[in-house]
C-alpha positions in Angstrom: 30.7 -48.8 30.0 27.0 -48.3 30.9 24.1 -49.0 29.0 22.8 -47.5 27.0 18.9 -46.5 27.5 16.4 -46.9 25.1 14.0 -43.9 24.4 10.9 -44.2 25.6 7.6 -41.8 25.0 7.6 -38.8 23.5 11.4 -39.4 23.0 11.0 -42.7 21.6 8.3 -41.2 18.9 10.8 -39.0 17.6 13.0 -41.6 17.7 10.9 -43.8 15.7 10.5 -41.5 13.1 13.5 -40.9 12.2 14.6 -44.3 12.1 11.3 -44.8 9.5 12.9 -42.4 7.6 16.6 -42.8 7.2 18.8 -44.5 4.6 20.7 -47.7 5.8 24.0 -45.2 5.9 21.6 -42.5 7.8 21.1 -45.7 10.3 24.5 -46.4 11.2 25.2 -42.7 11.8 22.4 -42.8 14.0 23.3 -45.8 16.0 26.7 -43.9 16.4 24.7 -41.0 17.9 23.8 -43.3 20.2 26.8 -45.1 21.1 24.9 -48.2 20.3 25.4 -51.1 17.5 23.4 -51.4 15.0 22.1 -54.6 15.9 21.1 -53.2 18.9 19.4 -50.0 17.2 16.9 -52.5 15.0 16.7 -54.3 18.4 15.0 -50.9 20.1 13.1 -50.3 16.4 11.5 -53.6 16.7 10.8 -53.6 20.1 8.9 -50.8 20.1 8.3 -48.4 23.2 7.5 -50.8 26.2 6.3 -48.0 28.4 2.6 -48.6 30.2 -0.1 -46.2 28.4 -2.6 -44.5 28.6 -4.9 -45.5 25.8 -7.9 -43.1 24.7 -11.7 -44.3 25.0 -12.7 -45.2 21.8 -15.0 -42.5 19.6 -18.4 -43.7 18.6 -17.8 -45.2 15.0 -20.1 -43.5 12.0 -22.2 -46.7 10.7 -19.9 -47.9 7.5 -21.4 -47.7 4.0 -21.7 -50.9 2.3 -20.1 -49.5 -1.0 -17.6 -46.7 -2.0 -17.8 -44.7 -4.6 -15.5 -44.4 -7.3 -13.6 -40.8 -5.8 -13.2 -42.6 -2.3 -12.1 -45.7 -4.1 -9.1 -43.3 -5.4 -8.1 -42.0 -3.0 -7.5 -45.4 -1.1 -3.4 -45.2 -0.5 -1.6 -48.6 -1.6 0.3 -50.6 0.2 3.5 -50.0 -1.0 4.6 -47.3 -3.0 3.7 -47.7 -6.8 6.7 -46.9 -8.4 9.8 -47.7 -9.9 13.3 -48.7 -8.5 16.7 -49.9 -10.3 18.6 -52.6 -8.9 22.0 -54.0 -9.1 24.0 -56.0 -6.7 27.8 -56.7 -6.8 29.1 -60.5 -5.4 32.6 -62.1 -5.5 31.2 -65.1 -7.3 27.9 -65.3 -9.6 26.5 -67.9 -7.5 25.2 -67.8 -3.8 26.6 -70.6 -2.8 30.2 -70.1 -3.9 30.2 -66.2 -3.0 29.5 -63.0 -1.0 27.3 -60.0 -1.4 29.7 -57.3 -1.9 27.2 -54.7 -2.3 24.0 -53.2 -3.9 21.9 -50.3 -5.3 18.4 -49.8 -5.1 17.5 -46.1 -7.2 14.0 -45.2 -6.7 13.3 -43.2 -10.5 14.4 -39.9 -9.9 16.0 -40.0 -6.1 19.0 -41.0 -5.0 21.0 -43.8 -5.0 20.6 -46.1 -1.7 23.4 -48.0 -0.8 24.7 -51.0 0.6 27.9 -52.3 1.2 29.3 -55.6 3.2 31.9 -53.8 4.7 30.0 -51.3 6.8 28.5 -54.6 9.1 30.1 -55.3 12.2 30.7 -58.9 10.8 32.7 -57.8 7.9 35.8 -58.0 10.1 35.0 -60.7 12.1 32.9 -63.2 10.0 32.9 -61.9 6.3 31.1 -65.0 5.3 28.0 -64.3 6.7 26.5 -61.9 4.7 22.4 -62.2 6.3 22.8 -58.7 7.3 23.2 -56.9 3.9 21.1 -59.6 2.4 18.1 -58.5 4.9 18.7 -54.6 4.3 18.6 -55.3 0.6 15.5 -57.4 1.1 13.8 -54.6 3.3 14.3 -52.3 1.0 13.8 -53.5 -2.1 10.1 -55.2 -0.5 9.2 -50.7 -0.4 8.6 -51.0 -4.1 6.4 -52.1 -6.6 8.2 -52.5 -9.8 12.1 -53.4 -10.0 14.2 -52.5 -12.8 17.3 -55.2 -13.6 19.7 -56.0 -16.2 19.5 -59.2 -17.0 17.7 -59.8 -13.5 15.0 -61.0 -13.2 13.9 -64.9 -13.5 16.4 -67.1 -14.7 19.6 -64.4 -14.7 21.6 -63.2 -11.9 20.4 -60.1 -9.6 17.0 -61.2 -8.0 17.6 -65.2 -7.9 21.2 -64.6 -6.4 19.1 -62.3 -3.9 16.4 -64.8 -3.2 18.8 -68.0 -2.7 20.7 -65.8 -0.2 17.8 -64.6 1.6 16.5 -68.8 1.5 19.7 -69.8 2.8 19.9 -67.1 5.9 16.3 -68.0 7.0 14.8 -64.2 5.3 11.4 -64.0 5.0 10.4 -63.6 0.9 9.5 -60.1 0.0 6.1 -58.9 -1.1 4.4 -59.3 -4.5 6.3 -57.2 -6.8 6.5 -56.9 -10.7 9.4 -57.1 -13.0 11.3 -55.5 -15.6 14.1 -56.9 -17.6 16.0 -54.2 -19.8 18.2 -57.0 -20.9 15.1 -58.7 -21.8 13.4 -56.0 -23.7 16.8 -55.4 -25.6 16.9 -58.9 -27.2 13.3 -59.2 -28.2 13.8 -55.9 -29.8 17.2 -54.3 -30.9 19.3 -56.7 -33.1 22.8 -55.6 -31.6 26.3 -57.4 -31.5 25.6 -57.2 -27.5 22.8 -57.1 -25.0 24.9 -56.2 -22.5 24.4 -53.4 -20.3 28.2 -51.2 -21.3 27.5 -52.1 -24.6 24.1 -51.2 -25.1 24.5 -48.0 -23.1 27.4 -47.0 -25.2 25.6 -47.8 -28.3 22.7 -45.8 -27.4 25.0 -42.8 -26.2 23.5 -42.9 -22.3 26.1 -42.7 -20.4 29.5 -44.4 -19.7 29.3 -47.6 -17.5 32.9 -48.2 -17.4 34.3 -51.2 -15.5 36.3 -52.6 -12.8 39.4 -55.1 -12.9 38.6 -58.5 -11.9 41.5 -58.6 -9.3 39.4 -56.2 -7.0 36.7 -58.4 -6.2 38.9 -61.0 -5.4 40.8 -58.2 -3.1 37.3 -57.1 -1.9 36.2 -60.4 -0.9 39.4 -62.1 0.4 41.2 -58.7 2.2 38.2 -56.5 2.5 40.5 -53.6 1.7 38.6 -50.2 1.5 40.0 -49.0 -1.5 38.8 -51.8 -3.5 35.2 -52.1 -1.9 34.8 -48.1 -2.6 35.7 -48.9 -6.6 33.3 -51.8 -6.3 30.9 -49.7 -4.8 31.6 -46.3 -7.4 30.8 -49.3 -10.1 27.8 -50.5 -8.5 26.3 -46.7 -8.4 27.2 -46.0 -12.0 25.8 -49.4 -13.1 21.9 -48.3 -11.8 22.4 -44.9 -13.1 22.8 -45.7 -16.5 20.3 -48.7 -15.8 18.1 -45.6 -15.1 18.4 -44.4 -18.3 18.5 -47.4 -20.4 14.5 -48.2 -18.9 14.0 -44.4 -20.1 15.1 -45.6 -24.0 13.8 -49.5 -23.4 10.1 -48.7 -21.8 8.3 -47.6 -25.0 9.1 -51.4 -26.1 7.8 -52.9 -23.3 4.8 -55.7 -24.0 4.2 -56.7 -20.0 5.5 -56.3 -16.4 5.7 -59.8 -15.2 5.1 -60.8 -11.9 8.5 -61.6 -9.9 
């Protein structure tokens, strides 16, 4: 088979772009399109284009004020974009060390649903233990945003420091400063219930329908990587940020703080 040749110019501009802009799914459909890996697709990303150019003489610089005022000052553009995304994560064991990262849902408020999931990786098939490829995509992603909505989370629970000890043990850079917030935390300090948790709380407050999934398919997910039961995992996983959506909708008015993470 010959190789395949990486875009380069104007071709590798467009190329750029449009790898910026895609979902991790969009991705893979790309590097399809290309009759390329994936692997090798971030490879050409990261690389960037290699071709000799022509760079512009530089313009004479206007002298730069010492101060700005306060109507430059907002419109400066952040770093990273200041909003909020859900977050949930799905694992055949609730520690890192004794499990894999099935999937995971990052939900920008008010867009759609990113997703990940193990078994789209080429080393699903082949090594199924070594999940540093979702783990990275997850961490990429969720280092976009500024404020991450768990349940039951955060510091001390089970979403972000499952994340981080996976990320610690596959050599991942941390992500970025980013703040936190706990609906499972803003629950207990707040609504005396039978049940913080997240199907009970969402029933209770008549949000949605969280549903569930049998224990038997994360076993099946994890030890036969059947399709059937990584697409229920997966339906779960979706559902589970959705109404997480809409629980921080009910929970925020009783917010105190956004912690650091």
């Amino acid at each position: 088979m010959a190789e395949r040749v990486k875009p380069i110019g104007e071709e590798y501009i467009e190329f750029s772009k449009e790898y910026d802009s895609c979902s991790h799914t969009a991705k893979l459909e790309m590097a399809e399109r290309y009759g390329i890996s994936y692997d090798t697709l971030r490879h050409w990303k990261l690389q960037g284009d290699t071709t000799p150019k022509q760079l512009p003489l530089p313009e004479p610089e206007e002298p730069r004020p010492m101060r700005i005022t306060i109507e430059q000052l907002l419109k400066m553009e952040t770093a990273v974009n200041l909003d909020f995304a859900c977050f949930d994560l799905e694992s055949s064991n609730l520690n890192a060390d004794f499990s894999i990262m099935l999937s995971a849902v990052v939900k920008p408020f008010g867009r759609e649903p990113i997703v990940f999931r193990g078994d789209n990786y080429p080393s699903w098939k082949q090594s199924r233990t070594n999940d540093s490829y979702i783990v990275r995509d997850v961490a990429e992603e969720l280092g976009k945003h500024a404020i991450i909505v768990t349940h039951y989370g955060s510091s001390g629970a089970f979403d972000l420091p499952y994340l981080r000890a996976k990320m610690v043990h596959h050599g991942i850079a941390p992500m970025p400063t980013m703040f936190g917030v706990d609906t499972y935390r803003i629950a207990k300090a707040n609504f005396k219930v039978s049940s913080r948790r997240l199907q009970n709380l969402v029933s209770y407050f008549d949000i949605g329908d969280k549903g569930g999934v049998e224990g038997a398919l994360w076993m099946e997910a994890a030890y036969d990587g059947t399709k059937k039961a990584m697409d229920e995992i997966v339906e779960h996983n979706i559902i589970d940020v959705l109404v997480l959506e809409k629980l921080a909708c009910v929970t925020f008015p009783y917010l105190k703080s956004i912690p650091r993470l």
